[in-house]
N, C-alpha and C positions, 0 to 999 in steps of 0.2 A: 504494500500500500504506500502510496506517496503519502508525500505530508498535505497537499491541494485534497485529497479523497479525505484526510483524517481527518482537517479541519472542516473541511462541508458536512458529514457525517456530524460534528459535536456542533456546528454552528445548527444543524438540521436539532436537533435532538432538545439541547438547548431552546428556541425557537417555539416548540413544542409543547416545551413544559412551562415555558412561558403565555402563552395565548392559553394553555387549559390553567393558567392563574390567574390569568387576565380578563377571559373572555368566558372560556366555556364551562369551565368548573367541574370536570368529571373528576378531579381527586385523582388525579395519575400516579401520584408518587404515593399515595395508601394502596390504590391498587396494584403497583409492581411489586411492594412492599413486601402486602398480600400473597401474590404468588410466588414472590420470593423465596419467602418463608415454607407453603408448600412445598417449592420445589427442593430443600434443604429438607424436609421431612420426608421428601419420597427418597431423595439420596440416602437418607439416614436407614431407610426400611433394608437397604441392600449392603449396607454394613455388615 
C-alpha cells in the first residue's frame, strides 16, 4: 500500500465517523464496539 491509499483510507474513515456525529447519529463507535467485543468472545470460544 502506498502512503496516497493509507491516507484516503483514514481520511475516508475519519470522515465517517465524523458526519455519523455530526449528522446522522447511528452510534458507530458503540456499534463496532459492540461487535468488537463479540468478535473477541467468539475468538475466545476456540481457545
Amino acid at each position: 500500500m502506498t502512503t496516497g491509499n493509507v491516507l484516503t483510507i483514514f481520511v475516508l474513515i475519519v470522515m465517517i465517523f465524523a458526519a455519523d456525529a455530526l449528522w446522522f447519529h447511528w452510534g458507530l463507535p458503540v456499534f463496532i464496539g459492540k461487535q468488537f467485543v463479540a468478535f473477541v468472545e467468539y475468538l475466545s470460544f476456540w481457545r
